[in-house]
Structures are given as C-alpha cells and as structure tokens.
LUMPA-403332 format. One record per residue: residue number from 1; residue in one letter; chain; x, y, z of N, C-alpha, C in turn. Coordinates in steps of 0.2 Angstrom, whole numbers. Layout:
REM LUMPA-403332
marnu_vexpa_fikol_n_c1_n_c2_n_c3_ca_c1_ca_c2_ca_c3_c_c1_c_c2_c_c3
NUM_A_A_X_Y_Z_X_Y_Z_X_Y_Z $
...
This chain:
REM LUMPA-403332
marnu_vexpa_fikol_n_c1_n_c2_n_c3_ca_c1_ca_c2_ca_c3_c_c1_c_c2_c_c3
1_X_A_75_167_-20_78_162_-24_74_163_-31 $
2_X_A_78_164_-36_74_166_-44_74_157_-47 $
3_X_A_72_159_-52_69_151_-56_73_147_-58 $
4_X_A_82_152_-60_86_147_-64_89_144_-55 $
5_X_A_90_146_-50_91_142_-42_88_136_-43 $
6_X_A_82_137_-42_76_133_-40_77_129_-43 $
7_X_A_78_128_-51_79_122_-58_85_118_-54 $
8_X_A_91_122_-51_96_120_-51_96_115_-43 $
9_X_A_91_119_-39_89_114_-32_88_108_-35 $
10_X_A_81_109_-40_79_104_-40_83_99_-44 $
11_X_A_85_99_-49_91_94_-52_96_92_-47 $
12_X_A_98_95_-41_101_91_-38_99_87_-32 $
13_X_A_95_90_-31_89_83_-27_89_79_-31 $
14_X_A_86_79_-36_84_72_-41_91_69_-42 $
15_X_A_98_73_-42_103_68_-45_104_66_-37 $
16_X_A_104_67_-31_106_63_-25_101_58_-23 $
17_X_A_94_58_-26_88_53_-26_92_47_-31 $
18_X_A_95_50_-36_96_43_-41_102_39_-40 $
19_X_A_108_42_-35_112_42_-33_111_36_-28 $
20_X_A_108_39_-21_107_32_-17_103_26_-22 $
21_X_A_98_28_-24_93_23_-30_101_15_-32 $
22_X_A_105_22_-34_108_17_-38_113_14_-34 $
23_X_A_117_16_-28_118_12_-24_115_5_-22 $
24_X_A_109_7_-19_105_1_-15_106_-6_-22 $
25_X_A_104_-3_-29_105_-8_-35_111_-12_-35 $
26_X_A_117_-7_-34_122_-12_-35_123_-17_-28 $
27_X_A_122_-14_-22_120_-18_-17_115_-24_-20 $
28_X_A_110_-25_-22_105_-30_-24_106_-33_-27 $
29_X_A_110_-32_-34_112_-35_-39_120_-38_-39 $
30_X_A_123_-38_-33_130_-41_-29_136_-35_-33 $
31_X_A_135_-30_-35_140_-26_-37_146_-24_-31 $
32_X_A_142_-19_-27_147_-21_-20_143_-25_-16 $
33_X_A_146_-25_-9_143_-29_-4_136_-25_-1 $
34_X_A_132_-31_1_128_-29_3_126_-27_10 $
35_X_A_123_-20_13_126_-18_20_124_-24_25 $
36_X_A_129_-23_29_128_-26_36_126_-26_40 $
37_X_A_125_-27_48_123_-26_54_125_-20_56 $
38_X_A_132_-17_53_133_-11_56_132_-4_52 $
39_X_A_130_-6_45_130_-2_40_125_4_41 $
40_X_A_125_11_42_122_14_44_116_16_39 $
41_X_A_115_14_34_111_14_30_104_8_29 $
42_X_A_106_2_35_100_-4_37_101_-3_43 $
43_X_A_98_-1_48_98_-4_54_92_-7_56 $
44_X_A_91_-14_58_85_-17_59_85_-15_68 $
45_X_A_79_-16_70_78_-16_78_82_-19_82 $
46_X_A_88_-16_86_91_-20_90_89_-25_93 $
47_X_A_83_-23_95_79_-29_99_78_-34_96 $
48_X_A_78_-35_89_76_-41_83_80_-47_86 $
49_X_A_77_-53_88_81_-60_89_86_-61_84 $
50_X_A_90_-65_85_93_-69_81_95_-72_75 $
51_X_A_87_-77_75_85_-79_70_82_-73_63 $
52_X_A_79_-71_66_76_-63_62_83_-62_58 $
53_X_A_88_-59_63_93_-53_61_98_-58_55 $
54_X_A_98_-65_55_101_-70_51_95_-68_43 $
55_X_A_90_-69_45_84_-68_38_86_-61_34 $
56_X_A_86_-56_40_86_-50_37_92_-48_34 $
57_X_A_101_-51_35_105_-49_30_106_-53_25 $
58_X_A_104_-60_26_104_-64_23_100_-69_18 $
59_X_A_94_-71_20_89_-75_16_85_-69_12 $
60_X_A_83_-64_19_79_-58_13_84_-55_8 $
61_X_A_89_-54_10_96_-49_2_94_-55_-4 $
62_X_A_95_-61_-2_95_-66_-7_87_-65_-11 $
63_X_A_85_-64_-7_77_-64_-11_76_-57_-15 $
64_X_A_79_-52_-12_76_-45_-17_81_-46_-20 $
65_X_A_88_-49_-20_91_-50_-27_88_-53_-32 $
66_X_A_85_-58_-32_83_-64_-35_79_-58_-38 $
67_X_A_73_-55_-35_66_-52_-36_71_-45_-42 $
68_X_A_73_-44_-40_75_-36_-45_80_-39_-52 $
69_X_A_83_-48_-50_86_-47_-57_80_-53_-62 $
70_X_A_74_-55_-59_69_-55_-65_67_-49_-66 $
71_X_A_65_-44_-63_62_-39_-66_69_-36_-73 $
72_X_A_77_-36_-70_76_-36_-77_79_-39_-83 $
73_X_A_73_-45_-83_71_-45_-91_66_-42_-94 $
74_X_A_63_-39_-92_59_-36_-95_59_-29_-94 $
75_X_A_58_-26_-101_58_-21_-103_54_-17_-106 $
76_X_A_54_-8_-103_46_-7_-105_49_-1_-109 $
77_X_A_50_1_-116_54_5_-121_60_4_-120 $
78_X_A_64_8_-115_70_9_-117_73_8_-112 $
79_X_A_70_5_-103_68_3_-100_69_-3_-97 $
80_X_A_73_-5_-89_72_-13_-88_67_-11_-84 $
81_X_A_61_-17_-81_54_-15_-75_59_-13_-69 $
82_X_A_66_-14_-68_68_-14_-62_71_-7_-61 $
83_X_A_72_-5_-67_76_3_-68_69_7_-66 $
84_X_A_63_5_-68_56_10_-67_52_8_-63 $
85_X_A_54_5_-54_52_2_-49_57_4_-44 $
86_X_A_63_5_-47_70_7_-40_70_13_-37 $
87_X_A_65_19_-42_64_24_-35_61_21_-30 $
88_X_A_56_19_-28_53_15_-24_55_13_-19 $
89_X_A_60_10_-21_65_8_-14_62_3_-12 $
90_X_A_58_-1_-11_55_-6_-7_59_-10_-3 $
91_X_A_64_-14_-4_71_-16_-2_72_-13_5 $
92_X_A_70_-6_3_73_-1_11_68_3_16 $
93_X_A_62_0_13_57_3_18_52_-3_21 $
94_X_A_55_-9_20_49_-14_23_56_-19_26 $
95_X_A_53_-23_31_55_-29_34_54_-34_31 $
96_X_A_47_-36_26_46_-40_24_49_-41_17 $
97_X_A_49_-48_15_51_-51_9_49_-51_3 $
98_X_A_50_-50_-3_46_-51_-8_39_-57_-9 $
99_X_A_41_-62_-6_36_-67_-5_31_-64_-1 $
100_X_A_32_-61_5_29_-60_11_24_-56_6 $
101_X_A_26_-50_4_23_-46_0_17_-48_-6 $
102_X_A_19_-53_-10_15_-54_-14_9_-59_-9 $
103_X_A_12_-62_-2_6_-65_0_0_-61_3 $
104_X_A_3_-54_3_-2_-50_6_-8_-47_3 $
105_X_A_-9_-52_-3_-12_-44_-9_-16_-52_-10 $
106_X_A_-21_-51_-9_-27_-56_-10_-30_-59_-17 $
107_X_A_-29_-51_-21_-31_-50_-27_-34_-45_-30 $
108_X_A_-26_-46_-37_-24_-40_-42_-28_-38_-46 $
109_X_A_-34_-42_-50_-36_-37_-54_-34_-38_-59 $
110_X_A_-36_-34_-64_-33_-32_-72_-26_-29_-74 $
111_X_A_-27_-24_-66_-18_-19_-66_-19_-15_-71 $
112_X_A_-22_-12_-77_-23_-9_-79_-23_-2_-76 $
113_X_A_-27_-1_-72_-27_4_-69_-20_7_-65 $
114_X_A_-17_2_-62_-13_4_-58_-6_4_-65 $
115_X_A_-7_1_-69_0_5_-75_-2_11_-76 $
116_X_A_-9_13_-77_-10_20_-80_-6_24_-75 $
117_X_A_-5_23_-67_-6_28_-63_4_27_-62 $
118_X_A_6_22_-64_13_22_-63_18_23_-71 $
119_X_A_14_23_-76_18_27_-81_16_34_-81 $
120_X_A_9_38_-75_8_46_-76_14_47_-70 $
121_X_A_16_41_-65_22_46_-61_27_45_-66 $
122_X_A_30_40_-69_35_38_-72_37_44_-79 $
123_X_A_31_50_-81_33_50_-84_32_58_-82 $
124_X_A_30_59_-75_30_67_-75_23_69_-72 $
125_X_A_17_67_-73_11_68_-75_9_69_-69 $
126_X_A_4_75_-68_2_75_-61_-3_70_-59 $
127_X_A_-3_67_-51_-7_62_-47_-8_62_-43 $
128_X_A_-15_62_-40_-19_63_-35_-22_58_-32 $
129_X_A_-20_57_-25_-23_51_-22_-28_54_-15 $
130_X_A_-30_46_-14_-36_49_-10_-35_43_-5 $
131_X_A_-38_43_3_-40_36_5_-45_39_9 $
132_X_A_-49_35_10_-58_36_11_-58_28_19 $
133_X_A_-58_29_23_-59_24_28_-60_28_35 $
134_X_A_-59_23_40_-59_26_47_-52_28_52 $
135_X_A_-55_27_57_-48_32_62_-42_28_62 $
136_X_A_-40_22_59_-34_21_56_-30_24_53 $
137_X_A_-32_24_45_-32_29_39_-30_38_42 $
138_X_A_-36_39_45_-35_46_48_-29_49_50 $
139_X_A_-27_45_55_-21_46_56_-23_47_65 $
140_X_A_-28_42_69_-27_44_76_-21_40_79 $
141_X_A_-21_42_85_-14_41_91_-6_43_87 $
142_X_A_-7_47_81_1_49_78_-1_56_75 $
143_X_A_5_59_72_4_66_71_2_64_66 $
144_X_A_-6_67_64_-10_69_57_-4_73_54 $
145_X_A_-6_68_47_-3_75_41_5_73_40 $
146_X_A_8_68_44_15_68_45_13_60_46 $
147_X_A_14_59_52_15_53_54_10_45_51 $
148_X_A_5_49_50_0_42_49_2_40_42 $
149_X_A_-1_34_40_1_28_35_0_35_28 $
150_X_A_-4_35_27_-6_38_22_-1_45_18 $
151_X_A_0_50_25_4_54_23_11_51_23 $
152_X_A_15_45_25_19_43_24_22_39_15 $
153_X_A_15_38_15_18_34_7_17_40_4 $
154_X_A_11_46_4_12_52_0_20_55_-3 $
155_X_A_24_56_5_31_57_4_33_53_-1 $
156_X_A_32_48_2_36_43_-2_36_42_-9 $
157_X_A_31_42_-11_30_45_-18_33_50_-23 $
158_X_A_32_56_-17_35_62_-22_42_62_-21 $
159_X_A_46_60_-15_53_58_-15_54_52_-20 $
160_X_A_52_46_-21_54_44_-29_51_46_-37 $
161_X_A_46_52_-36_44_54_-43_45_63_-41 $
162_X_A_50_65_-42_50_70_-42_47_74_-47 $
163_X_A_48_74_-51_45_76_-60_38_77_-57 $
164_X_A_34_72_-54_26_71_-56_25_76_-49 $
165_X_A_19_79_-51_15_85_-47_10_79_-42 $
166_X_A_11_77_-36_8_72_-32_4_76_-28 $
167_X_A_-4_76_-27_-7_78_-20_-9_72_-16 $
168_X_A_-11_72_-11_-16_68_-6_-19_70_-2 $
169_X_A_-25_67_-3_-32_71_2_-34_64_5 $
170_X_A_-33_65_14_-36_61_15_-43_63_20 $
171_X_A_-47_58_17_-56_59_17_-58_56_22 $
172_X_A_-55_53_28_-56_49_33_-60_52_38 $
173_X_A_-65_48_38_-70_50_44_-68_46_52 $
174_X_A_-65_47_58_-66_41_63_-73_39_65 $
175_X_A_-74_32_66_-80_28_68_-82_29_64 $
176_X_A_-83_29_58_-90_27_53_-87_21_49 $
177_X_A_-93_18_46_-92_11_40_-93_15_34 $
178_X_A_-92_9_30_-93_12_23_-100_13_21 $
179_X_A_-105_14_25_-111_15_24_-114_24_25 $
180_X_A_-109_26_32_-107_34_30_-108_36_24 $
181_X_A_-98_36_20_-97_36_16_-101_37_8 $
182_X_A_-104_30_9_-109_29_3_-114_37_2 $
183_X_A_-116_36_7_-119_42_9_-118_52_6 $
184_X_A_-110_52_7_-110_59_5_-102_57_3 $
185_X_A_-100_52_-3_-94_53_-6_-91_58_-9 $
186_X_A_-96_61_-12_-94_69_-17_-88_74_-11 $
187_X_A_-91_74_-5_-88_78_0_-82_78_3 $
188_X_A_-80_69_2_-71_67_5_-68_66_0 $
189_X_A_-70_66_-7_-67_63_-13_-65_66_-21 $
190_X_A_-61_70_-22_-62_74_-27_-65_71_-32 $
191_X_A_-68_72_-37_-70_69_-45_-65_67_-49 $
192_X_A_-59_69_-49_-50_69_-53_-47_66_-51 $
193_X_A_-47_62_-45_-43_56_-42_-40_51_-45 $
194_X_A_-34_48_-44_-31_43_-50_-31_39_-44 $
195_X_A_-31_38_-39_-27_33_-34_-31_34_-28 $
196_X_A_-37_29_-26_-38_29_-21_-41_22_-15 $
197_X_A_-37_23_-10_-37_17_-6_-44_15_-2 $
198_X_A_-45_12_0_-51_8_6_-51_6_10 $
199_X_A_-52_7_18_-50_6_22_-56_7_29 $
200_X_A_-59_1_29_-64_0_33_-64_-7_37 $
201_X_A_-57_-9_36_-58_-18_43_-62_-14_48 $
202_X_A_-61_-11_53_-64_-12_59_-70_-9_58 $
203_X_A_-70_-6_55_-77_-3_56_-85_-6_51 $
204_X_A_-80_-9_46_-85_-14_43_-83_-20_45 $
205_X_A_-77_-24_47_-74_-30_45_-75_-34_52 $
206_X_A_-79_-30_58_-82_-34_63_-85_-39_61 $
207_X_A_-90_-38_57_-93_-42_58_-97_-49_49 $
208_X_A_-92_-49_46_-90_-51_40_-96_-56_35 $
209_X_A_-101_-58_42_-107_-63_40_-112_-58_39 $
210_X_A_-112_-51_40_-118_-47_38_-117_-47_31 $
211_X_A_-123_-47_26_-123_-46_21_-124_-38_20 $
212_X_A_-128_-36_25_-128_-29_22_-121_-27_23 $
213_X_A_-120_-24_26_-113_-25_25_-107_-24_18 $
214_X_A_-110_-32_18_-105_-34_12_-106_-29_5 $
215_X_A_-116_-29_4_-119_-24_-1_-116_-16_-3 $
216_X_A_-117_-14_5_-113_-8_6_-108_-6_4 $
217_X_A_-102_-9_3_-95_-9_3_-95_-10_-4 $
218_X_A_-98_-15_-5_-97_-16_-15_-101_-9_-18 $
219_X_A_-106_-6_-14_-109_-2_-17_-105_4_-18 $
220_X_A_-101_6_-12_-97_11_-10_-91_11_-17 $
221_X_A_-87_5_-18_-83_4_-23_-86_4_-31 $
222_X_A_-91_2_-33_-94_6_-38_-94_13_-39 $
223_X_A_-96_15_-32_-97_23_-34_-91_28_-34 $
224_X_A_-86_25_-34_-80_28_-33_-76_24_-41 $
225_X_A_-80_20_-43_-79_19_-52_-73_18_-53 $
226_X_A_-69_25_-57_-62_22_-63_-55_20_-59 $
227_X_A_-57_28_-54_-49_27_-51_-45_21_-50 $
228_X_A_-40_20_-49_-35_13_-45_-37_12_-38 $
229_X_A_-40_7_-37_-44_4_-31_-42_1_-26 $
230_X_A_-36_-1_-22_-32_-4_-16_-38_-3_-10 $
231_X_A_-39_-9_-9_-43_-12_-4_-39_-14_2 $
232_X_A_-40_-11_8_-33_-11_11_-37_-16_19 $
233_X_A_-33_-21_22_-35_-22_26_-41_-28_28 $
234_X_A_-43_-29_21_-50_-35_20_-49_-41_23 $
235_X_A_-56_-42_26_-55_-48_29_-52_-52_25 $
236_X_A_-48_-59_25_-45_-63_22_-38_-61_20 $
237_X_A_-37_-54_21_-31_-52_16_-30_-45_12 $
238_X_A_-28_-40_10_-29_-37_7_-30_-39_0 $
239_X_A_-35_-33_-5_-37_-37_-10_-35_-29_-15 $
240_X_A_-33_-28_-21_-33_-24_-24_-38_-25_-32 $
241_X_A_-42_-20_-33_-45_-19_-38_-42_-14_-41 $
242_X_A_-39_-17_-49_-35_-16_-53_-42_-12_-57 $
C-alpha cells in the first residue's frame, strides 16, 4: 500500500468515526429517536432488572441529553464544548449517568493541565500516557495489553483522536505500594509524559490511618511533577490533580 492508499484509508476511517459521532448526537439532542431495547447499537445486560432497563432508555437518555445541550453553549473558537467531547462517546461506553460521573471524581484541581492535554489531542499533537499502580492497573486475570482497563482507554483514545500520535506505557508493578515506586520512578515512567494515572487502593489504601503511608504517596505525586495527574481509586472516591 503506497502513501497516497494509506491518506485515503485513513480519511475514511476518520469519516466513518465522525459519522457514528454524529449519529449518537442527533440521537442525544432528540434529532431522531433515541435507540431502544432492540436497537443494535445499545444493548444493556439482558440480565439487568427492570427498573434499571427503565433508567437506562429513559431517565439516563434524558440526562446525557440535558448534559450535551449545556455543553453547547459554550464555545471554544469556532467550536461548541460538545462538538470537542463527542468523539469520546461517553454516552456509549458507560452505564453510568452524567450525575454518577461527576459524583465520582472527588476532586478537580485547576484542569489546566488536563485542557492542555485535550486541546494537544484535539488538535493533532502527539500524547503519551502512563499508569504507575498495582496488579489492577497491570492488567491481572485479563489479557494484558488488550483487555485491561488501561489498554482499553488507550484505544479508546486514538479511535476518537485519530490526527494525534497517542502512546501508552504501562509501568505497573503487581504487589507493590507506592513506596516501591518512589523508589525507582525514572524506570516505569518516561520524562515526556502528558497524562499519567495513580493507582494504588489496595496496596496503599488498606490501610488509610498510616501516615507514612499517606507521606509516601504525596511524595510519589510530586515526583512525578507536571504531567496531568488522575488519582484513580482513592480512598473516599476518586480524586484528580488538575
């Protein structure tokens, strides 16, 4: 396949990503109807009761409609927030609600950081993510490299930012805290990182009243300094350092 192929593969993936993109929209924003119980494009767990399957076509549609038609008032150049968030898809890859979501996040930060790293995919820029935690992260009891949490959102990434050159290394050690880590971060952690996660509940978040502990883990998050900081898993809730 020579290069003028390749230009043309690639254009037409991007126009079939924009295609569905813009689908799910008009679904959200009541253009057409919104899929059904039978539509093959949602199938929630047949198993799911009832009351669930009532939320999930109905109370949830209502919420991510709500949710995408504030985003767009606002506008970032030429831009609604919601035209520069609908690759993402979120709508089609989580069970939970808008609400659910924002209850998840403990605390945002400044977000600085995390715009920088979302106008470098939005606008092409290559991005390099990292997670740093234990045999969660890692990816045990599922196919490393494919199936675990981490290589999942990696896809997921470069299926909504085609344009941006996206790597992911993940630095996970099983059974260690962040005290390891502290220890020899230069080893699991490039220096050029724009995005990298933290993931040590179980292995630090046993035991929550140790202070060392607590010292460790702050220490470890300084040493890892600029990048965008998501703190995954923390007692209380997850917490993001913007």
């Amino acid at each position: 396949m020579n290069g003028g192929q390749q230009q043309q593969q690639q254009q037409h993936q991007q126009q079939q990503q924009q295609h569905k993109v813009t689908s799910w929209m008009r679904h959200l924003l009541g253009t057409v109807p919104f899929p059904g119980p039978g539509d093959p494009t949602l199938k929630p767990d047949p198993n799911m009761p009832g009351h669930f399957q009532q939320k999930w076509f109905e109370v949830f549609k209502q919420q991510w409609k709500d949710y995408y038609k504030s985003l767009e008032a606002v506008r970032i150049g030429n831009s609604t927030l919601s035209e520069l968030v609908s690759p993402l898809g979120l709508h089609n890859v989580t069970v939970a609600n808008p609400a659910q979501l924002r209850r998840s996040i403990g605390y945002r930060g400044a977000m600085h950081r995390l715009r920088r790293v979302l106008r470098d995919l939005q606008t092409g820029k290559p991005v390099k993510l990292a997670v740093l935690g234990g045999s969660i992260s890692w990816g045990s009891a599922v196919e490393r490299g494919q199936d675990d949490w981490f290589s999942l959102l990696t896809s997921r990434l470069k299926a909504a930012f085609p344009n941006s050159n996206i790597t992911g290394k993940n630095g996970c050690v099983p059974a260690t805290p962040s005290s390891f880590m502290n220890m020899c971060l230069e080893q699991y952690m490039d220096d050029d990182v724009d995005l990298v996660f933290l993931e040590y509940a179980t292995n630090d978040g046993w035991d929550v009243n140790n202070i060392n502990r607590r010292k460790t883990y702050e220490r470890l998050m300084r040493k890892v300094g600029w990048p965008m900081l998501p703190l995954l898993q923390s007692p209380g809730g997850s917490g993001i350092v913007g």
